[in-house]
N, C-alpha and C positions, 0 to 999 in steps of 0.2 A: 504494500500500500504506500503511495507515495505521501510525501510531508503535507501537500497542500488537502490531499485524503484525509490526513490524519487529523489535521487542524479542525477541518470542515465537520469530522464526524465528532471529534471533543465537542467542540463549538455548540454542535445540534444536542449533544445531550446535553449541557450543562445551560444552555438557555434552556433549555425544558424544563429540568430541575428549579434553575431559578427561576425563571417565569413563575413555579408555582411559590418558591418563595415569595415574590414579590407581590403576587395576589395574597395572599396573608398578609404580608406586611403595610399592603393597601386597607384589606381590613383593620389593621388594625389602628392604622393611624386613623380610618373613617372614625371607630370607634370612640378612640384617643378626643377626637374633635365632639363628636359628634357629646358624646358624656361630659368632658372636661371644658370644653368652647377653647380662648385663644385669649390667657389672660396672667393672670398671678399665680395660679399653681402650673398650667401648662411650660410657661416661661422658665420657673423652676427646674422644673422635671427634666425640659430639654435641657437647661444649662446642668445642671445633675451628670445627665446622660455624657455630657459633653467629653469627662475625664476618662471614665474606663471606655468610650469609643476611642477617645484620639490614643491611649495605649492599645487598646487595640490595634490598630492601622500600627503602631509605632513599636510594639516588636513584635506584632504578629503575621496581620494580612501583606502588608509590604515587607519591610526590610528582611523580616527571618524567613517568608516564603520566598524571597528571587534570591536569598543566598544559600538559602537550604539544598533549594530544586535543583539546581544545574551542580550543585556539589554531588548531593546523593545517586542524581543522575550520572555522573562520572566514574562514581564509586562502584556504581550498580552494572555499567555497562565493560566496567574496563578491570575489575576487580572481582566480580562476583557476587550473584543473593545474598551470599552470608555473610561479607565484610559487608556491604549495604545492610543487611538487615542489622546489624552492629553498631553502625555508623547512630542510626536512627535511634537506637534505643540509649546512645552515647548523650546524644542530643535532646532527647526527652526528658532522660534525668536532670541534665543540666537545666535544663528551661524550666523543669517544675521548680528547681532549689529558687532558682533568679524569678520565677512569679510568686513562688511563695512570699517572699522577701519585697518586691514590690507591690502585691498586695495588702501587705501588714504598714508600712509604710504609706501606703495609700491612704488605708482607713485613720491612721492615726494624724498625718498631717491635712485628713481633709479641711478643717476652716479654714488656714491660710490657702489651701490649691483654690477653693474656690471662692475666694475671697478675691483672686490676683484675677481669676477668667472671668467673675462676676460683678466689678467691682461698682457699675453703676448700678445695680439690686440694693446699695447699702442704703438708696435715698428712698426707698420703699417698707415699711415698720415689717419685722417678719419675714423678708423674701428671701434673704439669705442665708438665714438659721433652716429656712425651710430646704434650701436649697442644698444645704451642707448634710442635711438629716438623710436626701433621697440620694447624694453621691454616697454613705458612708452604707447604707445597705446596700445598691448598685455594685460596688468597689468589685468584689472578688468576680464579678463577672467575665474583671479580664484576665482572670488564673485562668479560667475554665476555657474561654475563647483562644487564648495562646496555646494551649496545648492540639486545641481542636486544630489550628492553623497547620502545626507542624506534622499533624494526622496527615492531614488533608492534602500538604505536599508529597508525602509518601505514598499516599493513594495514587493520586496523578502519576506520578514516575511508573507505577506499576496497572498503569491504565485504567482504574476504577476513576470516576467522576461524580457520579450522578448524587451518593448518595451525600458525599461532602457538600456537595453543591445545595442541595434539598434540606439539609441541616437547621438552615436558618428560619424556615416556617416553623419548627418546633420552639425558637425565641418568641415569635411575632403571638403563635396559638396561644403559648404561658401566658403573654401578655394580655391576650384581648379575653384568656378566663379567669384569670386575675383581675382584671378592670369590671367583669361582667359578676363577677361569685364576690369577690371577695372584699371590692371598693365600699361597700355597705358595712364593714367592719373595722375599718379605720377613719380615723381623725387626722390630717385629712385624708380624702376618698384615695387623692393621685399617690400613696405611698404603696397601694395594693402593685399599681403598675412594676413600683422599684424592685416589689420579691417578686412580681413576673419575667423580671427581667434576671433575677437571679438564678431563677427556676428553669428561665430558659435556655443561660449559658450552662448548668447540668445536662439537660434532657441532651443538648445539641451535642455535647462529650461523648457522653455512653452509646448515642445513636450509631460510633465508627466502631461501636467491639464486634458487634456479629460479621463486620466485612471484614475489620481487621485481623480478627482470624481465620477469616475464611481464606484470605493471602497468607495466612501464617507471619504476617507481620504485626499482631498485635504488642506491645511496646514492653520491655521490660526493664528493672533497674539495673545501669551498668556507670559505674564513677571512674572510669576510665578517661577522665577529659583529657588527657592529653595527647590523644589521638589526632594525628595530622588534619583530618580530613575536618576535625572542629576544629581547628586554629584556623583552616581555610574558611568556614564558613563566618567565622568569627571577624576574621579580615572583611571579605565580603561585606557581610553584615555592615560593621560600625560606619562607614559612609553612606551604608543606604538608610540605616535609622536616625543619622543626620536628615538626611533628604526626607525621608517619611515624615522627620519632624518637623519640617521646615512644611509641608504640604499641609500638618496639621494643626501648625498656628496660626496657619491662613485660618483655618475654620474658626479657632478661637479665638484671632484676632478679630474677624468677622462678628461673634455673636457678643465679646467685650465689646466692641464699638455700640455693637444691639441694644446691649442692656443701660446707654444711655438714651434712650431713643424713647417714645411713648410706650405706653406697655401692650405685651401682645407682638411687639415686634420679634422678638427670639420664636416665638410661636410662629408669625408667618414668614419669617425664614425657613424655619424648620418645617413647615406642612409645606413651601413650596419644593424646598433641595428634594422634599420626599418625592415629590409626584415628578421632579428631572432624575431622580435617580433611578425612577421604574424602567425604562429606556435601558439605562446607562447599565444595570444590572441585570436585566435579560441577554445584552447581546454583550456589550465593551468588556464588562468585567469576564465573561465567559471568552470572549475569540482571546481576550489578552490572558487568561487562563490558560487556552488552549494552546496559545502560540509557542509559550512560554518552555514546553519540553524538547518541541521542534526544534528550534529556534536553537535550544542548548546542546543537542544532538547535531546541527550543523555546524556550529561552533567549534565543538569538541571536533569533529574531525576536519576543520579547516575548510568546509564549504562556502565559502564567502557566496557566488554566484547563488547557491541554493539559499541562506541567508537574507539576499536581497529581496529574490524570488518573492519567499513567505512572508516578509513586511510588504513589498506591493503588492500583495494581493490578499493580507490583512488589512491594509489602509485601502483600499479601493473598497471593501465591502462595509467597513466602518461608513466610509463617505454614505452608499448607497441606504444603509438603514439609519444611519443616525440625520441627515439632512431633512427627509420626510418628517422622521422623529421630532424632530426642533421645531420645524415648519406644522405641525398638529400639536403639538403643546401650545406653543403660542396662539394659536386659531383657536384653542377649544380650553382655554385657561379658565377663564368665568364659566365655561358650562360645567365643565367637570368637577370643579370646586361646588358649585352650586345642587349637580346632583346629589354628590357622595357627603358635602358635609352641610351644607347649609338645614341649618335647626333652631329652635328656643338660643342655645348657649350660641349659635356659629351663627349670628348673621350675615346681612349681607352685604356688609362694611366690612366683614372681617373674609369673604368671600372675596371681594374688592381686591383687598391688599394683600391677600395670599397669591391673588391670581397672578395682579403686576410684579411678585418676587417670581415666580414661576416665568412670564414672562423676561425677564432680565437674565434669571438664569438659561433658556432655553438651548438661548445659539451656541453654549459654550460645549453643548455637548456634543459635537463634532468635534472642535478644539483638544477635548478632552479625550475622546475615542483617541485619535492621532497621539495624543500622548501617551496615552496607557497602554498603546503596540510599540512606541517608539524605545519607551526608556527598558520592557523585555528586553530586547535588543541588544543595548546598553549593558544587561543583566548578563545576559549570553554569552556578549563578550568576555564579561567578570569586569565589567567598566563598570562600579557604581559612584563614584568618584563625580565624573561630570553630569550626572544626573542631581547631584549634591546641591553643588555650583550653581548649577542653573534655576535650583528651587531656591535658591536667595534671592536668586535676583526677584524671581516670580512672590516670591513671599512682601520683599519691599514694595514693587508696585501694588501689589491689593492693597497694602497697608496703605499706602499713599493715596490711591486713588479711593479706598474707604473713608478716608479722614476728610476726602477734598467731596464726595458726593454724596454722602449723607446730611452734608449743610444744605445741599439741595432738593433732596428726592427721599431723605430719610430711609428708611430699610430697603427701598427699591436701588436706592443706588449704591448700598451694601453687596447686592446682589449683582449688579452693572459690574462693580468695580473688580469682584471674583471674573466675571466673565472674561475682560479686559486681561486679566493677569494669566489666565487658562491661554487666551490665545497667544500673551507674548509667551510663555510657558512651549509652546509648542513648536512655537517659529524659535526661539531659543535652541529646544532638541532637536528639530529637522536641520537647523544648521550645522549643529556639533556633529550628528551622526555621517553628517555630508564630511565633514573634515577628517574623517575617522576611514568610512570606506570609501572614497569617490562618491561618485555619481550613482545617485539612489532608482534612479527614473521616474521621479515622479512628476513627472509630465501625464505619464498615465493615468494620477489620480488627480491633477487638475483636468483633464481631457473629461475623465468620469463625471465631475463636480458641474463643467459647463456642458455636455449633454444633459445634467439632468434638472437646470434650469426649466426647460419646457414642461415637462413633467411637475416640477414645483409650483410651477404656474396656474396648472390645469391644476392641479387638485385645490389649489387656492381658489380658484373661478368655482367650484362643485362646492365646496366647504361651508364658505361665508353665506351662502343664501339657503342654503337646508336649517344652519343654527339661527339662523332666524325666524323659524314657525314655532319656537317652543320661550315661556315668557320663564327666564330664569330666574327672575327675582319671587314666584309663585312659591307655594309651601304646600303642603298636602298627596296625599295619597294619588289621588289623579291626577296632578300635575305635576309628581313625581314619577309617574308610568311615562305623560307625555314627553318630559324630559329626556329618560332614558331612551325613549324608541328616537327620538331626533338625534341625539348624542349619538348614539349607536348608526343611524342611517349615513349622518354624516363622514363617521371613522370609515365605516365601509365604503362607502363611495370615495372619497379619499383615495383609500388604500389602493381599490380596483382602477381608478382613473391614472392614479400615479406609476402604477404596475402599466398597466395599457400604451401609458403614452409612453414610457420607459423603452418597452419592446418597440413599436411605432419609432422612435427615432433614433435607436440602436443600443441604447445602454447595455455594453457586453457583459456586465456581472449580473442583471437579472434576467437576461437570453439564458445563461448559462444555470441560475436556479430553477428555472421552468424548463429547462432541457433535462436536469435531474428529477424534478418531479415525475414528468412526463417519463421516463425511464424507468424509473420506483412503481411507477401503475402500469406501464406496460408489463414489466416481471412478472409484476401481481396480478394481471389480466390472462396471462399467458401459463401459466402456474394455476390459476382455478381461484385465488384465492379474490 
């Protein structure tokens, strides 16, 4: 099976998998809104949340899975199962000692952590004590997630996806039975959420012991650290949890700047990044998932030409699904906000201003696909060094550009200024990586991007006058049905006009998925089934 096979079929399971995360996690934020509204506890909760996420990302999802993967992948292929399966279990012990230890540390210095992320909460009586109260039950969720990470790269190397990927619905479920049983039992309701979210980072651990033995790599204790292969991932490692870190103080320099801002604003930041991150997590975080082994496997054996290969034709497919993507967020901001949360608690003020952070965020997740295949890449090579570099610089402009357009646009331009920084972020790493191999060709995916201008067009021309037969500021049962059959008519029509006119003026990356479909039903046609 060739690399761009392999990619392609990672890719298809693990957006399936997460696609169905992300519908839970849709629920649950509906829920989240829908019970709590977009105010003084909400605001809390997310900024709460705010800590063991960004450790999260900061030694788990980034830095220790691109240095883990292509190490163990080295190990595994050039070494043998059983030093790999060694390697793994070298690396597990160690990671549990270093989260134990950062979680105990977590919960103990929480007033000041959130004291420094939250610090305009202190001009509101109670928001920060409230705030300090849901990080310190929250905390150990990123013992449990760190560990889950380093599972989960060991799965991938040994070609399991699905169920790592699928994981994360068992957080979102905790959460939304938690909020629905349990909120009726505490003072206040939003602390049920915090042990749902505890409950979640468990459930999501134990989920990998039935696969992980069933590879026979379920994890055992070995204190061996001084094994080569962890000093390499260790190297590795420490520039990219720089870099990880620098990607996640944009977010908290983001939501510090929020919590001087009217209240509610951390709330509609966070319900907008959720509904750009649905997109962004069905398909980006899966192809940059997928890519990630390939990519290490051409590396390792000096295929540069093959290397190029799989990033042009990771970024050409990025282009194709994420531009439609961006292009229907923004077109359908206010309806979707309005179907799924507008309630009693969520008006439609608070609908309003979610919509235009969604909006601001929108375009950037193209910018951000292109990054999240580029800096792989980077990974593959064992370059995490100028990925480092380049999220300073990206870090200073959000900051900058946060401080200069929230005088103007308030949370919307919180949002703006991320976008802004995603895009120098990108042209930043398409530079470097040009400097690095030559000539990338991506001519071809600006070629893809202005073919499918027409396309963008026409679905824009179908879009905007279908959303307008349904009155979204309406409440109730019936003009909740209305809503959704409009919403709904529209996405599809969308979809199918963009697809149509796609094929119509040649876009060769979806000739080429409607020539596998078409293949996949002929098989099945011809087979009986």
């Amino acid at each position: 099976m060739s690399e761009k096979s392999n990619i392609t079929r990672a890719t298809g399971v693990l957006g399936v998998a997460t696609l169905l995360s992300r519908i839970t996690g849709l629920v649950r934020d509906v829920v989240i809104g829908r019970m709590f509204g977009a105010g003084f506890a909400t605001d809390a909760f997310f900024m709460a949340f705010t800590l063991p996420n960004l450790l999260r990302r900061f030694f788990a999802e980034g830095s220790l899975t691109a240095a883990f993967v292509p190490t163990y992948s080295d190990v595994y292929h050039q070494q043998g199962r059983e030093e790999a399966v060694r390697v793994g279990n070298i690396c597990f012990t160690l990671l549990l000692v270093i989260m134990a230890v950062v979680t105990l540390v977590g919960i103990f210095a929480s007033p000041w952590l959130v004291k420094a992320i939250g610090f305009g909460f202190g001009e509101v009586e109670g928001k920060l004590q409230l705030t300090d109260l849901l990080n310190r039950i929250m905390f150990p969720y990123i013992f449990f997630v760190s560990l889950l990470a380093l599972l989960t790269g060991k799965l991938n190397v040994h070609g399991h996806y699905f169920v790592p990927a699928l994981s994360p619905a068992l957080l979102n479920l905790a959460m939304v039975a938690a909020a629905a049983l349990l909120s009726p039992l505490f003072d206040p309701p939003i602390k049920a959420l915090a042990f749902g979210v505890l409950l979640g980072g468990v459930l999501q651990l134990l989920m990998q012991g039935p696969i992980l033995r069933r590879y026979g790599i379920l994890p055992r204790l070995n204190f061996h650290w001084r094994h080569p292969a962890v000093r390499r991932i260790g190297l590795l490692m420490l520039p990219g949890v720089l870099g990880v870190a620098i990607y996640q103080i944009n977010v908290v320099v983001t939501r510090l700047l929020a919590s001087f801002l009217p209240e509610g604003s951390v709330s509609y930041l966070y319900y907008g990044q959720r509904l750009f991150e649905f997109p962004q997590g069905i398909f980006i975080v899966s192809l940059a998932q997928a890519v990630l082994p390939s990519m290490s496997r051409q590396a390792a054996a000096g295929d540069e030409d093959g290397l190029k290969e799989s990033l042009d034709f990771a970024l050409r497919m990025i282009a194709v699904v994420t531009l439609p993507a961006a292009l229907g967020l923004m077109l359908c901001a206010v309806p979707i906000y309005s179907l799924l949360f507008l309630s009693a608690t969520f008006d439609f003020t608070a609908v309003r201003h979610t919509a235009a952070a969604l909006i601001a965020y929108a375009p950037g997740l193209f910018f951000l696909g292109i990054a999240r295949v580029i800096v792989p890449t980077f990974y593959a090579l064992k370059d995490t060094r100028t990925p480092v570099l380049i999220s300073f610089w990206t870090l200073l402009i959000n900051a900058t550009l946060g401080l200069v357009l929230m005088q103007f646009w308030g949370h919307v331009g919180l949002a703006l200024a991320l976008t802004l920084a995603t895009l120098a972020n990108c042209l930043l790493l398409a530079g470097a990586l040009r400097n690095k191999l030559g000539r990338l060709g991506l001519g071809r995916l600006l070629g893809c991007c202005a073919r499918m201008l027409v396309p963008l067009l026409a679905m824009t021309a179908v879009v905007l006058p279908v959303l307008q037969l349904a009155d979204w500021q309406g409440m109730g049962a019936a003009v909740f049905w209305t809503k959704a059959l409009v919403l709904l008519l529209a996405i599809g029509l969308g979809m199918l006009v963009y697809a149509l006119t796609c094929l119509a003026v040649g876009v060769q990356e979806v000739r080429e998925a409607w020539a596998a479909v078409r293949r996949r039903f002929t098989r099945r046609s011809r087979n009986g089934v």
